[in-house]
CHARMM internal coordinates of N, CA and C (Angstrom, degrees):
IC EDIT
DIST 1 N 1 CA 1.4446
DIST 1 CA 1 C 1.5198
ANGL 1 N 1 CA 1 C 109.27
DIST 1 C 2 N 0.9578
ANGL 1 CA 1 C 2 N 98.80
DIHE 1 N 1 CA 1 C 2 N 131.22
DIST 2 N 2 CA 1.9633
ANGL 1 C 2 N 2 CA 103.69
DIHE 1 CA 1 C 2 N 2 CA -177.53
DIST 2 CA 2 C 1.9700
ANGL 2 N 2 CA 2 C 111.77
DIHE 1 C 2 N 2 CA 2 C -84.99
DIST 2 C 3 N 1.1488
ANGL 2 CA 2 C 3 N 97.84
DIHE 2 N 2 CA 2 C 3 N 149.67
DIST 3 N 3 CA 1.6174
ANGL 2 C 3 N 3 CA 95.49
DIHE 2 CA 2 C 3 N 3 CA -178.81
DIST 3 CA 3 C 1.5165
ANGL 3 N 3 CA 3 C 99.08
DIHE 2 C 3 N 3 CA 3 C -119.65
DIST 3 C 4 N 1.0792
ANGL 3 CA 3 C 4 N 108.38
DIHE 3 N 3 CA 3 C 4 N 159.72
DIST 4 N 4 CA 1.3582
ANGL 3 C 4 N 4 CA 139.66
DIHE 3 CA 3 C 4 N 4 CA 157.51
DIST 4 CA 4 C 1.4359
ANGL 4 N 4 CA 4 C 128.75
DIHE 3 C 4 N 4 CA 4 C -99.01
DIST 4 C 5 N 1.8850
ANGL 4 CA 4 C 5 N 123.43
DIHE 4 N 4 CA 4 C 5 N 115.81
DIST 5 N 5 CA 1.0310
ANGL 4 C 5 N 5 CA 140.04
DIHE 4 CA 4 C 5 N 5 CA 160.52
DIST 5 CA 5 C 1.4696
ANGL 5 N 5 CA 5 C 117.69
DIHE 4 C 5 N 5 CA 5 C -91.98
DIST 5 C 6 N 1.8549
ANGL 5 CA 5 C 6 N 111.81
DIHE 5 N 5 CA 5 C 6 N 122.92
DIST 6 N 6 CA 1.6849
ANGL 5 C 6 N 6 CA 96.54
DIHE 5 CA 5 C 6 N 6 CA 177.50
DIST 6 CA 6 C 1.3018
ANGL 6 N 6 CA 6 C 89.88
DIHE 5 C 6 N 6 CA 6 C -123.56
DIST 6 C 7 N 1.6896
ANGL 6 CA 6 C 7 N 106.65
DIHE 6 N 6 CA 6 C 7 N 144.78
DIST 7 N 7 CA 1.4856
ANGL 6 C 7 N 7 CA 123.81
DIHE 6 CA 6 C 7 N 7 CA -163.94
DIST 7 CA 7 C 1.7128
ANGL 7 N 7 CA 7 C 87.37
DIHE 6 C 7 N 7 CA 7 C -104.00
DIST 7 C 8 N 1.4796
ANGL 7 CA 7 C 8 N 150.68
DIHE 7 N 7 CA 7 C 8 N 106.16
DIST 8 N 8 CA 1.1164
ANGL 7 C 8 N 8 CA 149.51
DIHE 7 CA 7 C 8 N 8 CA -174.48
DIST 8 CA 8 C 1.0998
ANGL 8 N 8 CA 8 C 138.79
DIHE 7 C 8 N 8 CA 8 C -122.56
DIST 8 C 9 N 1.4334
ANGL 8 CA 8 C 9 N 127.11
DIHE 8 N 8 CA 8 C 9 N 107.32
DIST 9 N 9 CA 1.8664
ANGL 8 C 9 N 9 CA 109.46
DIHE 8 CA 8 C 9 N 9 CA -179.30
DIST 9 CA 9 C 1.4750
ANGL 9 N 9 CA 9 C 103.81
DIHE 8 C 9 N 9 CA 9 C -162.76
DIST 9 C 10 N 1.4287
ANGL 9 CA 9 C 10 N 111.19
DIHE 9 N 9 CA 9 C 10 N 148.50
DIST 10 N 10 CA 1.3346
ANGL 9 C 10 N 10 CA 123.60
DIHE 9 CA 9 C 10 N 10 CA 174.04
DIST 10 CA 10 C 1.1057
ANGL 10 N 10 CA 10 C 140.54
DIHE 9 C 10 N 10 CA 10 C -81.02
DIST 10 C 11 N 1.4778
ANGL 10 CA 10 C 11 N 87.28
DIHE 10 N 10 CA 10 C 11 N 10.30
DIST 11 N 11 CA 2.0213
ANGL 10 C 11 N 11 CA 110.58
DIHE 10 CA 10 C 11 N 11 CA 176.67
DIST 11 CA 11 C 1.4470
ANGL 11 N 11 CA 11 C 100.22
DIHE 10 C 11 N 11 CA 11 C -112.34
DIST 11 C 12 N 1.5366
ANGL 11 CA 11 C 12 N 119.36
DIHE 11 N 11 CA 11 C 12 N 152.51
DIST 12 N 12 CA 1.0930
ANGL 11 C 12 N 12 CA 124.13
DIHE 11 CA 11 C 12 N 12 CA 140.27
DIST 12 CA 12 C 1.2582
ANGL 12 N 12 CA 12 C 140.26
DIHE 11 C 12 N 12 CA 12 C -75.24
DIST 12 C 13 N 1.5661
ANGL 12 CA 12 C 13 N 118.70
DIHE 12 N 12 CA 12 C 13 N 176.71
DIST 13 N 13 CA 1.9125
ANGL 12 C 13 N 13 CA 103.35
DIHE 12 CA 12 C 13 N 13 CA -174.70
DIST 13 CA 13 C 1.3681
ANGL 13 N 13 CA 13 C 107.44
DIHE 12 C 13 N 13 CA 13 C 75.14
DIST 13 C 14 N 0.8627
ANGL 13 CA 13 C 14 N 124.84
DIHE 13 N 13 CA 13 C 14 N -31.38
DIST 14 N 14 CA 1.7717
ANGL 13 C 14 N 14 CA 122.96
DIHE 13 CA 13 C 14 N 14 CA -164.97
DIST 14 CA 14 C 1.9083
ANGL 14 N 14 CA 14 C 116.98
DIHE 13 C 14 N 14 CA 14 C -56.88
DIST 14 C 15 N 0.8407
ANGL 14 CA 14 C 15 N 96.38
DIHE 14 N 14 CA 14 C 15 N -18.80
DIST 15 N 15 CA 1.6429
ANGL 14 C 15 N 15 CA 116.25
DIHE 14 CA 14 C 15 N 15 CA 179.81
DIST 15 CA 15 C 1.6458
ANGL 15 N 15 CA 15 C 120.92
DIHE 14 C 15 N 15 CA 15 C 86.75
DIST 15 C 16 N 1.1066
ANGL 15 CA 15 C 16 N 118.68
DIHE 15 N 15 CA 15 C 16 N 33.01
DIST 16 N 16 CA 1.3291
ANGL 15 C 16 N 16 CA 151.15
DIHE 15 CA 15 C 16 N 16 CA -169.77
DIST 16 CA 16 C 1.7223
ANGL 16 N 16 CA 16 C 76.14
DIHE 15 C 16 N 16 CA 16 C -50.89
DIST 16 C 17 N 1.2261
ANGL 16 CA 16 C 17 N 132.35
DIHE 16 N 16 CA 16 C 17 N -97.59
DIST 17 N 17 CA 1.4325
ANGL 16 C 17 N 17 CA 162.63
DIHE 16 CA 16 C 17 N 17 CA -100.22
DIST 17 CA 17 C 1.6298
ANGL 17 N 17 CA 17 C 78.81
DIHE 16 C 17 N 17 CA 17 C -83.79
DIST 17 C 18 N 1.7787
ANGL 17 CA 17 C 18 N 120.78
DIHE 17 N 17 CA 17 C 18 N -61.54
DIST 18 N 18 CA 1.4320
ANGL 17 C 18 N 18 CA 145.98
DIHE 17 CA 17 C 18 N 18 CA -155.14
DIST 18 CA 18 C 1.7454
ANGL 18 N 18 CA 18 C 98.43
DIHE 17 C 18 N 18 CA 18 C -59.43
DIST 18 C 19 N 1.7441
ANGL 18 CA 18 C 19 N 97.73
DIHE 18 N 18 CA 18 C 19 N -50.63
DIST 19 N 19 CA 1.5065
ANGL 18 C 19 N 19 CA 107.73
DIHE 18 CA 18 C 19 N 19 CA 168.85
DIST 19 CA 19 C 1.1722
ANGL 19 N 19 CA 19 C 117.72
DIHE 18 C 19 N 19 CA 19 C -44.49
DIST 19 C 20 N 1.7491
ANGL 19 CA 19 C 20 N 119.44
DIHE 19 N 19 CA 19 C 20 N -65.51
DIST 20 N 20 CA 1.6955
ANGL 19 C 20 N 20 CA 116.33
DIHE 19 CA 19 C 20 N 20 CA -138.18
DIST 20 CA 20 C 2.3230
ANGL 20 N 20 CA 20 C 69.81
DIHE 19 C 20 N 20 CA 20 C -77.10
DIST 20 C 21 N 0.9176
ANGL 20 CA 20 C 21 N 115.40
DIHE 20 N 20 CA 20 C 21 N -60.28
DIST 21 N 21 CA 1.7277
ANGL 20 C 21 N 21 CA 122.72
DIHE 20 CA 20 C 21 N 21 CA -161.04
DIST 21 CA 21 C 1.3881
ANGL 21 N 21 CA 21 C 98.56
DIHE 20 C 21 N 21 CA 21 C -24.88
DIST 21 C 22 N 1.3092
ANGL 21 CA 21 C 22 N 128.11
DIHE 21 N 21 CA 21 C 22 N -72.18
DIST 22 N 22 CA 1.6681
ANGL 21 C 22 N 22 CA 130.21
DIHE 21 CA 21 C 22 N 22 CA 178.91
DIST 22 CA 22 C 1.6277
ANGL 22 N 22 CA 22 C 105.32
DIHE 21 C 22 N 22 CA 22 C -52.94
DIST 22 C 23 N 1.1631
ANGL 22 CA 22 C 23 N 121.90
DIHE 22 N 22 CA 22 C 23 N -35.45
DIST 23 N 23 CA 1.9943
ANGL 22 C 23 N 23 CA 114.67
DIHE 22 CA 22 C 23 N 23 CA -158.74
DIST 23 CA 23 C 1.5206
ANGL 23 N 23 CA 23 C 86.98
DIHE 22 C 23 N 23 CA 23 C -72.83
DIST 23 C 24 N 1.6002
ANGL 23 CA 23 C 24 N 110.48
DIHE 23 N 23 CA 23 C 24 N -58.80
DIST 24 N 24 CA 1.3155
ANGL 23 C 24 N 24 CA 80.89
DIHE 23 CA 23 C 24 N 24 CA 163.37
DIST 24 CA 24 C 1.7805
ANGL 24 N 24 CA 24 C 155.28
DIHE 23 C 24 N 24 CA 24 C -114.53
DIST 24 C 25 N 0.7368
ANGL 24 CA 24 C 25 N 105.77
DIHE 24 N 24 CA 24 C 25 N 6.73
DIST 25 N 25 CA 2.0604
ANGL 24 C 25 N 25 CA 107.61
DIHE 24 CA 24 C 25 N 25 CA 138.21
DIST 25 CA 25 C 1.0576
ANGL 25 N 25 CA 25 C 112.09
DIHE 24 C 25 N 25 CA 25 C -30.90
DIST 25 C 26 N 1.4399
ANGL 25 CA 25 C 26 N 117.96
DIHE 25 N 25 CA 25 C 26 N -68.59
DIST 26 N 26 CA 1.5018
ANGL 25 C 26 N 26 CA 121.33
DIHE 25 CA 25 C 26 N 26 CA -171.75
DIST 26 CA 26 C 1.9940
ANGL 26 N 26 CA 26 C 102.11
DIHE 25 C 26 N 26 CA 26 C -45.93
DIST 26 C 27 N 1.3363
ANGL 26 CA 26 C 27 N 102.50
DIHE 26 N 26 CA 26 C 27 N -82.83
DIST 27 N 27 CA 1.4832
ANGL 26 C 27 N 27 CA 131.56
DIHE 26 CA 26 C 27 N 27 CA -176.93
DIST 27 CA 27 C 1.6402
ANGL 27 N 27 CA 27 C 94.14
DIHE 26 C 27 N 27 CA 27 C -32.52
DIST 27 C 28 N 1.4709
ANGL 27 CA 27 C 28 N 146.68
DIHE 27 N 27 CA 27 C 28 N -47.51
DIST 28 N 28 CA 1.0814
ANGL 27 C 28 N 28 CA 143.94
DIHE 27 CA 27 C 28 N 28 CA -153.53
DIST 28 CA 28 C 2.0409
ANGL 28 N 28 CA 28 C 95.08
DIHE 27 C 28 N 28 CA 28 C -93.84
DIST 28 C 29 N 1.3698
ANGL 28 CA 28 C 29 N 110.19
DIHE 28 N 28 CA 28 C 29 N -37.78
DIST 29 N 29 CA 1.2689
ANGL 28 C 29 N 29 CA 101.89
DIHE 28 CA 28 C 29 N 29 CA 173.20
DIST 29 CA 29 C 0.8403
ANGL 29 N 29 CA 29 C 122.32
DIHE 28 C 29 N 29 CA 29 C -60.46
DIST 29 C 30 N 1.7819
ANGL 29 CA 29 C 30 N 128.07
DIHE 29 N 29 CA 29 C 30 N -20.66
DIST 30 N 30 CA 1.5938
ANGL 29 C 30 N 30 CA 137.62
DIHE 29 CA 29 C 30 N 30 CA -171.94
DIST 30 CA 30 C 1.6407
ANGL 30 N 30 CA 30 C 108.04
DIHE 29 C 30 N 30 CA 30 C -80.04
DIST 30 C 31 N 1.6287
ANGL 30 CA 30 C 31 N 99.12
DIHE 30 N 30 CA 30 C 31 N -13.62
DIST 31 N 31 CA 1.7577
ANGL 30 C 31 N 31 CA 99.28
DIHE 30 CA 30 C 31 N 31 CA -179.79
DIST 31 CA 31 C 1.4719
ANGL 31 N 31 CA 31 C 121.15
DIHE 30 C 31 N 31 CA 31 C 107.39
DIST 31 C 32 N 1.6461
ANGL 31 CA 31 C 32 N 105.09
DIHE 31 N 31 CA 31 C 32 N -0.77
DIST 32 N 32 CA 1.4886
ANGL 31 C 32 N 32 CA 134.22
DIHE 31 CA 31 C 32 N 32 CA 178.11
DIST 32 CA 32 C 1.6876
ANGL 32 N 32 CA 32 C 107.45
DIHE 31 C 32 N 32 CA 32 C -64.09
DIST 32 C 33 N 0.9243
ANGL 32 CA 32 C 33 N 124.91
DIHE 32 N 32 CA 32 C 33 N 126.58
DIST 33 N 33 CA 1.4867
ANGL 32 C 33 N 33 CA 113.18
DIHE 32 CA 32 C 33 N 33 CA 164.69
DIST 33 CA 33 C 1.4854
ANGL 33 N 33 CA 33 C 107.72
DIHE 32 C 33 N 33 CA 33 C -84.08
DIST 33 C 34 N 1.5156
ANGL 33 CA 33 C 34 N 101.48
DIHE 33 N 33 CA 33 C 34 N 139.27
DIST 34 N 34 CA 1.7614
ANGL 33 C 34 N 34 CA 110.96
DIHE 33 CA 33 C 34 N 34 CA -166.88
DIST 34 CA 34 C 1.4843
ANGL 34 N 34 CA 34 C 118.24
DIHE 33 C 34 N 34 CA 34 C -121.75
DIST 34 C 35 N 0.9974
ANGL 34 CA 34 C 35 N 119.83
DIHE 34 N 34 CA 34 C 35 N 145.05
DIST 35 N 35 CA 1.7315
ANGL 34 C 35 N 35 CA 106.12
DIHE 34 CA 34 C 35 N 35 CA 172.56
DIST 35 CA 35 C 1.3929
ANGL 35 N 35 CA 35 C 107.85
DIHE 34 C 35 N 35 CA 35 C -142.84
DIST 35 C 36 N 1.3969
ANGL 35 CA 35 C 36 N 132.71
DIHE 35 N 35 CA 35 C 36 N 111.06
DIST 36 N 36 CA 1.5989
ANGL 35 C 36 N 36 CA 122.57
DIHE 35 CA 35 C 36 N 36 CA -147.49
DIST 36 CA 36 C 1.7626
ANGL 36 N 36 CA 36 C 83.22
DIHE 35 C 36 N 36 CA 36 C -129.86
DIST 36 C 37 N 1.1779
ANGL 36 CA 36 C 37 N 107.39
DIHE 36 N 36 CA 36 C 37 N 141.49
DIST 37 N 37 CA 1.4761
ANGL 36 C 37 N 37 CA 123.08
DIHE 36 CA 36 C 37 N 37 CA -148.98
DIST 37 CA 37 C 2.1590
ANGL 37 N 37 CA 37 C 91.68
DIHE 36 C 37 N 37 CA 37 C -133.77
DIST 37 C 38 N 1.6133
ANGL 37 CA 37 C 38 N 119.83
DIHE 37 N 37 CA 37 C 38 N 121.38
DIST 38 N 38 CA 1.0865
ANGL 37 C 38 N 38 CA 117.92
DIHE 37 CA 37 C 38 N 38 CA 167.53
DIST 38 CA 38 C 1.9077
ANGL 38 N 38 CA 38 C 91.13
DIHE 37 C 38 N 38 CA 38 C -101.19
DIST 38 C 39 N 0.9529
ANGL 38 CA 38 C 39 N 107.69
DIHE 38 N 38 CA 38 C 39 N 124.15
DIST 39 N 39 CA 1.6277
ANGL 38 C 39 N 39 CA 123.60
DIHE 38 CA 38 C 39 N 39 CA 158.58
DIST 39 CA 39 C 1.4101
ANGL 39 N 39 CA 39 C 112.24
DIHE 38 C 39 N 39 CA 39 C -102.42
DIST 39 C 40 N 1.6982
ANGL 39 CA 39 C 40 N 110.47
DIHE 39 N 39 CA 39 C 40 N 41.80
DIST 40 N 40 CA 1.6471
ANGL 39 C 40 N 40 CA 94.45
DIHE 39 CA 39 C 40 N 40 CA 156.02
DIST 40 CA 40 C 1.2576
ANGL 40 N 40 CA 40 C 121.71
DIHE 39 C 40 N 40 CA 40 C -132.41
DIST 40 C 41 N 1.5474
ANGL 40 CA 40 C 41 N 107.03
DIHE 40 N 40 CA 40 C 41 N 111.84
DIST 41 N 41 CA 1.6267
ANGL 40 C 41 N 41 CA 125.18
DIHE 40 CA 40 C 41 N 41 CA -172.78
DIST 41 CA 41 C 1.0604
ANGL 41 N 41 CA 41 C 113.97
DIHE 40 C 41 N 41 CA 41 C -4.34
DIST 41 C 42 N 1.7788
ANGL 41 CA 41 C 42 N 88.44
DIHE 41 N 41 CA 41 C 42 N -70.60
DIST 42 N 42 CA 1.5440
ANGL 41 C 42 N 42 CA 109.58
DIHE 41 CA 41 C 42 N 42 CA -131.17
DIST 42 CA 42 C 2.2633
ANGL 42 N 42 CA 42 C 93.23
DIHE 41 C 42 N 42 CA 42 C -93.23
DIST 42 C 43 N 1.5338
ANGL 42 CA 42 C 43 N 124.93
DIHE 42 N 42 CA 42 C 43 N -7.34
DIST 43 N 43 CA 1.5194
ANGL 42 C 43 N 43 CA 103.15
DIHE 42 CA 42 C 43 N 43 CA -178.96
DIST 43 CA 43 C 1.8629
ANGL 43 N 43 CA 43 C 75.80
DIHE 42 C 43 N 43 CA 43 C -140.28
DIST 43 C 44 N 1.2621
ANGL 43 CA 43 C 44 N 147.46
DIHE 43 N 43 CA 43 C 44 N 136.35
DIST 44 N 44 CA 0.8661
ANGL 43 C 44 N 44 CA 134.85
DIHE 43 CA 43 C 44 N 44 CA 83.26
DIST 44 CA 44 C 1.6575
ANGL 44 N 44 CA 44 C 142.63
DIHE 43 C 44 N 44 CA 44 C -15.05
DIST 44 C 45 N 1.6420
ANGL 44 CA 44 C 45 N 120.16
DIHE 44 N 44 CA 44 C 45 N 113.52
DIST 45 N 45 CA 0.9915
ANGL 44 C 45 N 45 CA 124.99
DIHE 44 CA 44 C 45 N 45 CA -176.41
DIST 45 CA 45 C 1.6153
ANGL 45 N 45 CA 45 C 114.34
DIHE 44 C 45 N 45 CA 45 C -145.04
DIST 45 C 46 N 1.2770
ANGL 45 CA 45 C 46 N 115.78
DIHE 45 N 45 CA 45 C 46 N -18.70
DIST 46 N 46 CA 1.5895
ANGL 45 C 46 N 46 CA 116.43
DIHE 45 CA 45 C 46 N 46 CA -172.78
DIST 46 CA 46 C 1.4961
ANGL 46 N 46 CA 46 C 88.47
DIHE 45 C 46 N 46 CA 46 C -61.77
DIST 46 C 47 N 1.2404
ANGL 46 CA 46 C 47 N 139.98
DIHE 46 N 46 CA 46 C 47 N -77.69
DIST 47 N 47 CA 1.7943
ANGL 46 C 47 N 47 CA 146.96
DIHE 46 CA 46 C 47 N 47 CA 178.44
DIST 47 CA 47 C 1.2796
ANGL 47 N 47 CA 47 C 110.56
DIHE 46 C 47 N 47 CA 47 C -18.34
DIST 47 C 48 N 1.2296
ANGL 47 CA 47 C 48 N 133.53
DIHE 47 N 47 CA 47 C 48 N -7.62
DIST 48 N 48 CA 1.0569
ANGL 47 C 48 N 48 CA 149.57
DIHE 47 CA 47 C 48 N 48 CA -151.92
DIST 48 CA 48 C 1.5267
ANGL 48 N 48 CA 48 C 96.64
DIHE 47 C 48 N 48 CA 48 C -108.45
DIST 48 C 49 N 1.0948
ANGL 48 CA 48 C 49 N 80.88
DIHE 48 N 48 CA 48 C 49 N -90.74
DIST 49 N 49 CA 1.4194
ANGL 48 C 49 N 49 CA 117.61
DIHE 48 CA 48 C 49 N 49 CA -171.45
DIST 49 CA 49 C 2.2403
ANGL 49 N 49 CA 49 C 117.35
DIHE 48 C 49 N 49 CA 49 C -50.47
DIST 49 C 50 N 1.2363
ANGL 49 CA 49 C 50 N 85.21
DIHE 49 N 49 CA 49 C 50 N -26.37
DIST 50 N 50 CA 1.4703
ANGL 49 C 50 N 50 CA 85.82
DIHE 49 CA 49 C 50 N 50 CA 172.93
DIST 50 CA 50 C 1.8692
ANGL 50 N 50 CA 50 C 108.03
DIHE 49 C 50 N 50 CA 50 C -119.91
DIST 50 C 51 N 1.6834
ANGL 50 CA 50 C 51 N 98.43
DIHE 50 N 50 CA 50 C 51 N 21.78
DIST 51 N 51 CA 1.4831
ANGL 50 C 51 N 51 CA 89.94
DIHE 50 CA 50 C 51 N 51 CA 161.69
DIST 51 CA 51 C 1.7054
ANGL 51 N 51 CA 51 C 114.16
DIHE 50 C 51 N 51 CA 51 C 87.13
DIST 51 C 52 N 1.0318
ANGL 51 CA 51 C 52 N 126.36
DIHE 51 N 51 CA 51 C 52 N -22.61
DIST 52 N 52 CA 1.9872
ANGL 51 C 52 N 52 CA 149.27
DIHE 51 CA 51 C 52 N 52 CA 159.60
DIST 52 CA 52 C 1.1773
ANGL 52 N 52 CA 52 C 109.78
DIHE 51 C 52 N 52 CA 52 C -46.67
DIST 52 C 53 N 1.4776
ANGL 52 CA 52 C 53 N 129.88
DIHE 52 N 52 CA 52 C 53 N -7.82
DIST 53 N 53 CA 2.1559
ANGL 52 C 53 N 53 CA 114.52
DIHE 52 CA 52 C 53 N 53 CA -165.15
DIST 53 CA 53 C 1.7070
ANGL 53 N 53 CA 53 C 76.99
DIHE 52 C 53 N 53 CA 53 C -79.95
DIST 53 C 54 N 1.1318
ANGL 53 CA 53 C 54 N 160.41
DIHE 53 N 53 CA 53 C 54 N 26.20
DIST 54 N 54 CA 1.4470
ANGL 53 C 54 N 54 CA 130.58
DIHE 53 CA 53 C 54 N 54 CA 144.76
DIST 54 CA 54 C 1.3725
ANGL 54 N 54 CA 54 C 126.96
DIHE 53 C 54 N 54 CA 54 C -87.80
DIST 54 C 55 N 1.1869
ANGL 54 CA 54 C 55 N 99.00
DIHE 54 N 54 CA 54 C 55 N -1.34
DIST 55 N 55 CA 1.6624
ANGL 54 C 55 N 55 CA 114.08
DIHE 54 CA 54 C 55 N 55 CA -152.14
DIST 55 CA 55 C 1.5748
ANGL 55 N 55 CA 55 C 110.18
DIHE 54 C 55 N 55 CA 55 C -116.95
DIST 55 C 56 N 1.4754
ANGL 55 CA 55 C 56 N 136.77
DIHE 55 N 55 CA 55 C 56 N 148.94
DIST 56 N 56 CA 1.4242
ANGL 55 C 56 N 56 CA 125.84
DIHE 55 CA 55 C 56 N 56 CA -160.31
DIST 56 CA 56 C 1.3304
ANGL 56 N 56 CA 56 C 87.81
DIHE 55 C 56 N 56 CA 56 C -64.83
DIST 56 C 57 N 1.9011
ANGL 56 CA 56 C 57 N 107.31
DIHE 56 N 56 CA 56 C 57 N 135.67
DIST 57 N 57 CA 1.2077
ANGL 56 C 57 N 57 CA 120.77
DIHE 56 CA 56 C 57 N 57 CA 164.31
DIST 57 CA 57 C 1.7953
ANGL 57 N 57 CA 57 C 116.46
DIHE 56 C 57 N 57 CA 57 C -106.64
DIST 57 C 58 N 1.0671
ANGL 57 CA 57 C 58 N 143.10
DIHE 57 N 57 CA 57 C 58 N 100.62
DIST 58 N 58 CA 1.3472
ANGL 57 C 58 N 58 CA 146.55
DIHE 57 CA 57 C 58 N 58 CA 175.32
DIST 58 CA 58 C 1.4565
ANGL 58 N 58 CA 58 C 117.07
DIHE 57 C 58 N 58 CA 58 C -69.58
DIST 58 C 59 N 1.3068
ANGL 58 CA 58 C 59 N 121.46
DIHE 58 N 58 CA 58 C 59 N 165.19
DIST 59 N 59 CA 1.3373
ANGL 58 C 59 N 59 CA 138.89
DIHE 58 CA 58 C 59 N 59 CA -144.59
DIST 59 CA 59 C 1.6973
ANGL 59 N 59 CA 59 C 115.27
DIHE 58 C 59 N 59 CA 59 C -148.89
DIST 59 C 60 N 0.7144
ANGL 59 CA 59 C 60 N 85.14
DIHE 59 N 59 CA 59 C 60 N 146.79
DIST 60 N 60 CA 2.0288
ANGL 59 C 60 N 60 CA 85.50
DIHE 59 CA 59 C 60 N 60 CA 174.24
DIST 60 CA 60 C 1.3434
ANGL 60 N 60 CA 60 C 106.10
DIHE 59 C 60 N 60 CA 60 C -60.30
DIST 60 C 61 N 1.0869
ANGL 60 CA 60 C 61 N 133.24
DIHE 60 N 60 CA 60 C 61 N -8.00
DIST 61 N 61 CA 1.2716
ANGL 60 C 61 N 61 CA 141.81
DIHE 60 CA 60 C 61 N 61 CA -173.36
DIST 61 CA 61 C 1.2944
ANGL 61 N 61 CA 61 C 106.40
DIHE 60 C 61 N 61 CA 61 C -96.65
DIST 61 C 62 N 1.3844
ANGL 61 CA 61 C 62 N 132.51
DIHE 61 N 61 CA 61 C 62 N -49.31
DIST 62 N 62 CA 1.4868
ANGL 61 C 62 N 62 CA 136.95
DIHE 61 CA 61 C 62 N 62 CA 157.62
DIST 62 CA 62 C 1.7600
ANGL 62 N 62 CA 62 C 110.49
DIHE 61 C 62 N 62 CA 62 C -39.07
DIST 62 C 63 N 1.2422
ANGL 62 CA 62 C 63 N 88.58
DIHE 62 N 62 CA 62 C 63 N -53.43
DIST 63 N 63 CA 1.6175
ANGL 62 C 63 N 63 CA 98.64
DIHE 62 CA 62 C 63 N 63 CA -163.52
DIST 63 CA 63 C 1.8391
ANGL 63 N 63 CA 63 C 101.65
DIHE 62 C 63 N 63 CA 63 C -54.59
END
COOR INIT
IC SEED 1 N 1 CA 1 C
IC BUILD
């Protein structure tokens, strides 16, 4: 059965992005299959942040 982690807050800066990026890195190094999802419209940053802005990036709009 698969679980769900939600990284959540109504502030910015908070390190939301820094969080979900390591929980899963970490979790995927353990052999976990991972799928870590940025849901924010308006700045993209997870692609960033785990090194991916070369790679097709998709959109709620794709989806």
């Amino acid at each position: 059965m698969g679980k769900v982690i939600v990284v959540t807050s109504g502030k910015g800066g908070v390190g939301k992005t820094t969080s979900s990026a390591a929980l899963g890195a970490a979790l995927a190094q353990n052999g976990d299959k991972v799928v870590v999802v940025d849901f924010d419209v308006g700045l993209r940053n997870l692609d960033l942040v785990m090194g991916a802005e070369r790679r097709v990036v998709y959109d709620l709009v794709n989806v």
